[in-house]
LUMDRENTI-818517 format. One record per residue (C-alpha): z, x, y; residue in three letters. Coordinates in steps of 0.001 Angstrom, whole numbers. Layout:
N
Z,X,Y,ALA
...
This chain:
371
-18288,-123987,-52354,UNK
-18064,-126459,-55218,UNK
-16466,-129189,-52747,UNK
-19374,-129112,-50387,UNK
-21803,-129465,-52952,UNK
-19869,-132018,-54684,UNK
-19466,-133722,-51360,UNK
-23613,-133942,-50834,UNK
-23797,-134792,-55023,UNK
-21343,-137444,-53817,UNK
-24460,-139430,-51361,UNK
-25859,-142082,-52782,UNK
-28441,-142172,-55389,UNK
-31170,-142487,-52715,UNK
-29741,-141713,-49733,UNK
-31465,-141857,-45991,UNK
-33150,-139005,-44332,UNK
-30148,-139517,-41344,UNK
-27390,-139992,-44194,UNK
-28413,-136983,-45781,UNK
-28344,-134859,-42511,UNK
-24748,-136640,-41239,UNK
-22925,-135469,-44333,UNK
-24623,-131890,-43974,UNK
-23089,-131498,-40150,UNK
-19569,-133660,-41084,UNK
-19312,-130687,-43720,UNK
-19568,-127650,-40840,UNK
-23221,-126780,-41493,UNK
-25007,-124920,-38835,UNK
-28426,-124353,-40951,UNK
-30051,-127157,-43094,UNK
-32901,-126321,-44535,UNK
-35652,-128692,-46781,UNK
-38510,-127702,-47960,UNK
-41429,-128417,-50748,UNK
-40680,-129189,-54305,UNK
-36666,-127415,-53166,UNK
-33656,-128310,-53299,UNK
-31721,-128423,-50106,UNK
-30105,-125614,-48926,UNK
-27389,-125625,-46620,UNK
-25429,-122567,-44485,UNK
-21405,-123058,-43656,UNK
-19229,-121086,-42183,UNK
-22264,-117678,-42550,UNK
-22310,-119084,-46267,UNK
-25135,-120621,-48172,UNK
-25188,-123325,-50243,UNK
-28100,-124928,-53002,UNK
-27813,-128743,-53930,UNK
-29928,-128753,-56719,UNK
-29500,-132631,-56884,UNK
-30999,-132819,-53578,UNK
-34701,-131692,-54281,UNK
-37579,-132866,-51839,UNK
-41172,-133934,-52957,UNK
-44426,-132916,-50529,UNK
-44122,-136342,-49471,UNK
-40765,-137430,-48487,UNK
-40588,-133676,-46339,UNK
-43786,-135234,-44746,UNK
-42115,-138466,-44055,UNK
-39141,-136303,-43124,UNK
-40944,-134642,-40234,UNK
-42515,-137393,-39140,UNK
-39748,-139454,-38381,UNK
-37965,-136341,-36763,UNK
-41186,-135665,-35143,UNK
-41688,-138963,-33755,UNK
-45136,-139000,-34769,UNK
-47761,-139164,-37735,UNK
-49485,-135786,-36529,UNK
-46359,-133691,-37440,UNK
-48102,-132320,-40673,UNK
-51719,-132326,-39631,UNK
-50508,-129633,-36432,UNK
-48834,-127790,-39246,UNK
-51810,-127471,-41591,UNK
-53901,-126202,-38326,UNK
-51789,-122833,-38002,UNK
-49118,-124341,-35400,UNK
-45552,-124549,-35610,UNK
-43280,-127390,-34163,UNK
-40204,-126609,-32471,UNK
-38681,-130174,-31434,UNK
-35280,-131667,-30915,UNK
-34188,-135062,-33250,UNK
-31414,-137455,-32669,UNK
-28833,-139827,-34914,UNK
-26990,-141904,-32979,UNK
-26420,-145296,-35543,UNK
-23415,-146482,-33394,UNK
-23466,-145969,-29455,UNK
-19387,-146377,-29747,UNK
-19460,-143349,-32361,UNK
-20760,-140002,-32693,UNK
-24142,-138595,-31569,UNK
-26125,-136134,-33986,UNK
-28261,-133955,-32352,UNK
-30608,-130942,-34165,UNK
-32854,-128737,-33103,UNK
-35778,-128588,-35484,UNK
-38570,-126169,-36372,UNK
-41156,-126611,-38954,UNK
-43795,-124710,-40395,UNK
-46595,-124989,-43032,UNK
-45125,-122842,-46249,UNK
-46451,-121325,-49603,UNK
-44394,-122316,-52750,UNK
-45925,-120323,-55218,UNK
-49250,-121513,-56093,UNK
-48908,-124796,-53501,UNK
-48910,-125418,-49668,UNK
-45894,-126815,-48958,UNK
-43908,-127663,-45368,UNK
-40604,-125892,-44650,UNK
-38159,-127639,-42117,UNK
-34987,-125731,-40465,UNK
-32546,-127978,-39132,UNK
-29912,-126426,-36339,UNK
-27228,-128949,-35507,UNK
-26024,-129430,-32331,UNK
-22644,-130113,-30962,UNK
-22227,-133326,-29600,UNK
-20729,-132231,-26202,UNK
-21023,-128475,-25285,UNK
-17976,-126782,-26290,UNK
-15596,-125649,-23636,UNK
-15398,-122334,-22820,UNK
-11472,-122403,-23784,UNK
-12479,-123101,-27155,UNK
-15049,-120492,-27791,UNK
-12473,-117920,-26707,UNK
-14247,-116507,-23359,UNK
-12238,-113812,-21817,UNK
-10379,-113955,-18752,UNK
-12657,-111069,-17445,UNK
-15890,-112715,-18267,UNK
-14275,-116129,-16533,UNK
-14410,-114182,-13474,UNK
-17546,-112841,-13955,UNK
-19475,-115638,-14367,UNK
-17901,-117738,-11230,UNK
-20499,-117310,-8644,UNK
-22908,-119277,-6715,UNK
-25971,-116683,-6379,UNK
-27709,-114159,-8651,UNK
-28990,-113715,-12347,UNK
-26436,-114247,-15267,UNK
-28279,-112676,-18080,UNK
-26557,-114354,-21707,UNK
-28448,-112777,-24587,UNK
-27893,-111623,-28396,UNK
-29831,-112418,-31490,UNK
-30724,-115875,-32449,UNK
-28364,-117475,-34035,UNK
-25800,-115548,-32015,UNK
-24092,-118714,-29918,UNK
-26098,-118041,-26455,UNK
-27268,-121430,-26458,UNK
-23579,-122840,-26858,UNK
-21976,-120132,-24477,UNK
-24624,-121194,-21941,UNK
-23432,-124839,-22212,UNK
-20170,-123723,-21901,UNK
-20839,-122200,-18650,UNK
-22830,-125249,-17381,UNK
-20223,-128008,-18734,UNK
-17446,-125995,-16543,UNK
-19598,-126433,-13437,UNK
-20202,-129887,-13960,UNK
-16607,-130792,-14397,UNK
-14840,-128732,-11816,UNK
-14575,-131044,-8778,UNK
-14717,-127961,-6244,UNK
-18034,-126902,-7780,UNK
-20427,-129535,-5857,UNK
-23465,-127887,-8253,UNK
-26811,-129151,-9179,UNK
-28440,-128143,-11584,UNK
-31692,-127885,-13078,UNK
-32445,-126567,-16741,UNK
-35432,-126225,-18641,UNK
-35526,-125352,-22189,UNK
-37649,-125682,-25944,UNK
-36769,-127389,-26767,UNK
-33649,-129221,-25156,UNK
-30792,-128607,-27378,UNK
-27452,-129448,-25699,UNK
-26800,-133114,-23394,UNK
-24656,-133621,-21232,UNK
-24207,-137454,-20680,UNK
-21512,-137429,-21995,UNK
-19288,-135011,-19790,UNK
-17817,-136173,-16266,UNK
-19638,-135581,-13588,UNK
-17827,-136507,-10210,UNK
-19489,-134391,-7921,UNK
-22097,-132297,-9611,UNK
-25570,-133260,-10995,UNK
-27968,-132124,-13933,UNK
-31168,-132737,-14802,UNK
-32737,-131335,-17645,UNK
-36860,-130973,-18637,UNK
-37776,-129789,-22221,UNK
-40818,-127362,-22253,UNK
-43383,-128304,-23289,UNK
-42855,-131413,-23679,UNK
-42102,-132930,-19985,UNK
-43552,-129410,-18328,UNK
-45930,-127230,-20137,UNK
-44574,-123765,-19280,UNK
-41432,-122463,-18179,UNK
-42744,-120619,-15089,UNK
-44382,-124301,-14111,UNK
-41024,-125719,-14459,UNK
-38840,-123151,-12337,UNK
-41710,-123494,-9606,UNK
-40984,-127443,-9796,UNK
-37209,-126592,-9578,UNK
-36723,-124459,-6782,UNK
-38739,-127190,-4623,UNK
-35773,-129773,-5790,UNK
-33125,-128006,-3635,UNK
-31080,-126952,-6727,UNK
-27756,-124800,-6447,UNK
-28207,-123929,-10570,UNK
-31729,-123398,-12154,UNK
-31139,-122877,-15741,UNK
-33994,-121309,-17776,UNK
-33364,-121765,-21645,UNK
-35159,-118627,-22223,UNK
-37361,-115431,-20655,UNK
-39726,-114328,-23124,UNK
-43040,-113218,-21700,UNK
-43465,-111753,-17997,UNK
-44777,-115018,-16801,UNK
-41258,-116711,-17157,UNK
-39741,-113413,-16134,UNK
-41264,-113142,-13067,UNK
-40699,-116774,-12150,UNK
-36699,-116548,-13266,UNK
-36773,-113570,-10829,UNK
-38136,-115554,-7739,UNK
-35706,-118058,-8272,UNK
-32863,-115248,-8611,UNK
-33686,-113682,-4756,UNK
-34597,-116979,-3509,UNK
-30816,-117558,-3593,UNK
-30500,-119790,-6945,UNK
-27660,-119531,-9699,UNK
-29874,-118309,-12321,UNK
-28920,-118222,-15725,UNK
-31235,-117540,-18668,UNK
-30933,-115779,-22116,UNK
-32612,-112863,-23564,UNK
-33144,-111634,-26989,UNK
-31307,-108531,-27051,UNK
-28817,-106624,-28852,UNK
-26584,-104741,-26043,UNK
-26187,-104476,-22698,UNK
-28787,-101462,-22345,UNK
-30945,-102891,-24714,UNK
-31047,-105897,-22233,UNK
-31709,-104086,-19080,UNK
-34552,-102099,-21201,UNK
-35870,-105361,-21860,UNK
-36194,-107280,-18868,UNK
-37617,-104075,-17244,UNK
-40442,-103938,-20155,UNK
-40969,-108412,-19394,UNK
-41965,-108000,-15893,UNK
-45755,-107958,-15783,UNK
-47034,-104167,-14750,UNK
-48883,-104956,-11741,UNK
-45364,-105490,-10037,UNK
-43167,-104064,-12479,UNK
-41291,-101675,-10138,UNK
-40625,-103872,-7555,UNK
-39760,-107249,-9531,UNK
-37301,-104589,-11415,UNK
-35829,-103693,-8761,UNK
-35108,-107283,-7232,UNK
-33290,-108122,-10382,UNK
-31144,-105202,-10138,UNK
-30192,-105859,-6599,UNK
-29416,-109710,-7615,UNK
-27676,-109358,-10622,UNK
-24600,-110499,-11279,UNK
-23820,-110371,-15069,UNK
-24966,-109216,-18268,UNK
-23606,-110660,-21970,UNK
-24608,-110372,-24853,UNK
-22528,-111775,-28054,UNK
-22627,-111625,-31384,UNK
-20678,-113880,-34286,UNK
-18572,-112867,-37328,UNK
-16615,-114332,-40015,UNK
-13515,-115725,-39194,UNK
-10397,-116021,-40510,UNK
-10168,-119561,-40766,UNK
-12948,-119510,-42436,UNK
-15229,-120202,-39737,UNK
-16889,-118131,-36982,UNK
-15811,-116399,-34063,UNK
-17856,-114713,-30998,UNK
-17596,-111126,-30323,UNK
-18854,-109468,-26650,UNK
-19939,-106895,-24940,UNK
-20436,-107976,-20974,UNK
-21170,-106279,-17569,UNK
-20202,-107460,-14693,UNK
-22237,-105990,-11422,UNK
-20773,-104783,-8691,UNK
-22283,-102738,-5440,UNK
-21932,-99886,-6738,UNK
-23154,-100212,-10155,UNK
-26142,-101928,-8016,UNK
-27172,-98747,-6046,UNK
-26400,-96495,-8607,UNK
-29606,-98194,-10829,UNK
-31435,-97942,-7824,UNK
-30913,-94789,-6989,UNK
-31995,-93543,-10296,UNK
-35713,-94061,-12321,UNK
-35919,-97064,-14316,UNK
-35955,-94642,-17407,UNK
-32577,-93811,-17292,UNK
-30880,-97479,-16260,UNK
-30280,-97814,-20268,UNK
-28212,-95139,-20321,UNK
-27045,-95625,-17237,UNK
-25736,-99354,-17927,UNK
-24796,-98259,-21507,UNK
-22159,-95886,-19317,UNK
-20830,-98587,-16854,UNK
-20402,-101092,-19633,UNK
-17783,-98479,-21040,UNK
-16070,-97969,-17634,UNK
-16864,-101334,-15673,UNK
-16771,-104104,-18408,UNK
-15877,-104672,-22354,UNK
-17902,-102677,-25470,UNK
-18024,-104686,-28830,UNK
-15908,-102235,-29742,UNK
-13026,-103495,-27567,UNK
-14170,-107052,-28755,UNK
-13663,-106111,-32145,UNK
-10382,-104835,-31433,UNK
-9223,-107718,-29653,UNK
-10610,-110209,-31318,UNK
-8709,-108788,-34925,UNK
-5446,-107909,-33175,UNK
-5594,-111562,-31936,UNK
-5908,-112327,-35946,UNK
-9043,-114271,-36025,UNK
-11081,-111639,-37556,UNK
-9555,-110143,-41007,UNK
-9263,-105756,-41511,UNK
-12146,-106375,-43463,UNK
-14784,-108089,-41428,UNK
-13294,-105540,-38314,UNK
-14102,-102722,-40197,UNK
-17610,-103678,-41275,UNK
-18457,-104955,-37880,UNK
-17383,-101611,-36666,UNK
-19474,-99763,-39224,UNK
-22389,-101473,-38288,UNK
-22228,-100516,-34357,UNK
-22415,-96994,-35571,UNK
């Protein structure tokens, strides 16, 4: 603790927005957050850290979201009631590293005053590999497949976004996999530029920025002749319905979910699809999907973090068993065939602590906490 804040103490006296940020991610910081008459406060590692040296007036977090925002209107959409949810780039030497974050800001009270809060995600430079985020051998074979829904969900903050852009930077670099792919998301949080690309494609549209709605986008996608549409997220049954179209039109279709569980997921995407058509736009997921994940992260012991999972993978049978059955019981139902069909958190945690990157402690906690 003392060295990082030392390290940020260590900037200089009055040290640039970008500096300021650069130091934060060359320390391991996944959260950075500044806000009104505060000091900055930084999370490493699922710890937090306060640099009381580091304290920001109303105006330079004003200048601060301007610049990240790209425009002078940043804090006049905040005091109207909106949030912004943008992406912001460093990149002071092409030949060097790139610093991506994703950014949300919203108008704040600190104590008597209005104030603007500003939470900074960084983003990897390249999307990690799936070798390096520890993706079982199982789940490798699970996700290689040209058709269907590939549902990757958990909590936010839980690593979907960066086990998504695993998935999509081993498609793009396997010279067999001839893929194109399309992805929308909001905002746009990993690139891929920077990773080979010998015979694949990707294109990639942040909503709502370059296409107002999600559903608008996957529309515009599945007229491109795409083998991949990726959809960042499904959160209302507009974008649910459309990520289902592009499912049984015959599309790789891979989107994430907010969800605890397996059964929690298929619970959810049930409840998404708009009522009218409910019944049947359930049951032409079910009969197209492929996968299910959902992950979660916990301390490591290198002092780090490490992804736990519990996954799914769909077969025939699993398929016409759902279907054969009301939609009331598929929670239960899928809860069942994760046990006997694919991998429990349990058998995560298990794993992952017998492979020694969790400690007894964190195991037992995390197993506590299922229960």
């Amino acid at each position: 603790m003392n060295d990082i804040v030392e390290r940020l103490r260590a900037l200089p006296p009055h040290a640039s927005l970008n500096t300021i940020l650069i130091g934060c991610v060359e320390m391991g910081a996944s959260r950075i957050h500044m806000q009104t008459d505060t000091s900055l406060k930084i999370r490493v590692h699922g710890r937090n850290y306060t640099v009381p040296g580091l304290r920001w007036t109303g105006r330079e977090v004003s200048e601060a979201l301007r610049t990240m925002y790209k425009s002078d209107t940043g804090p006049s959409r905040l005091s109207k009631g909106e949030a912004i949810d943008t992406s912001y780039i460093i990149w002071p030497d092409r030949r060097k590293r790139r610093y991506g974050f994703r950014v949300n800001a919203v108008a704040t009270t600190i104590g008597s005053n209005d104030g603007i809060g500003i939470v900074l995600r960084p983003l990897p430079e390249k999307p990690t590999p799936l070798e390096e985020q520890h993706v079982e051998q199982r789940l490798l074979e699970a996700l290689d497949g040209d058709t269907g829904g590939y549902l990757i969900c958990g909590v936010t903050g839980s690593g979907k976004t960066t086990l998504m852009g695993g998935v999509t930077r081993q498609r793009l670099e396997d010279p067999d996999c001839h893929c194109d792919i399309v992805e929308g998301a909001a905002p746009l949080e990993l690139f891929y530029d920077l990773i080979e690309q010998n015979n694949a494609s990707i294109q990639q549209t942040e909503i709502p920025r370059q296409m107002a709605t999600f559903p608008g986008f996957i529309r515009a996608a599945m007229r491109e002749e795409p083998t991949d549409i990726n959809v960042g997220e499904c959160r209302d049954p507009e974008t649910m319905e459309a990520t289902i179209q592009a499912i049984i039109s015959g599309h790789r279709t891979m989107t994430s979910v907010h969800t605890n569980d397996p059964a929690a997921t298929i619970r959810r995407v049930v409840s998404l699809c708009p009522a009218s058509d409910r019944d049947s736009l359930a049951i032409a997921l079910v009969d197209n999907l492929k996968l299910i994940v959902n992950q979660r992260l916990l301390r490591s012991t290198d002092g780090r973090r490490t992804a736990i999972r519990s996954f799914l993978p769909f077969n025939r049978r699993i398929r016409e068993a759902l279907l054969d059955a009301p939609q009331s019981r598929w929670p239960n139902m899928v809860r069942g065939f994760v046990e006997e069909h694919g991998q429990t958190f349990e058998q995560s945690i298990k794993d992952v602590h017998a492979q020694g990157r969790i400690s007894d402690e964190i195991a037992d906690r995390a197993m506590k906490e299922l229960h």
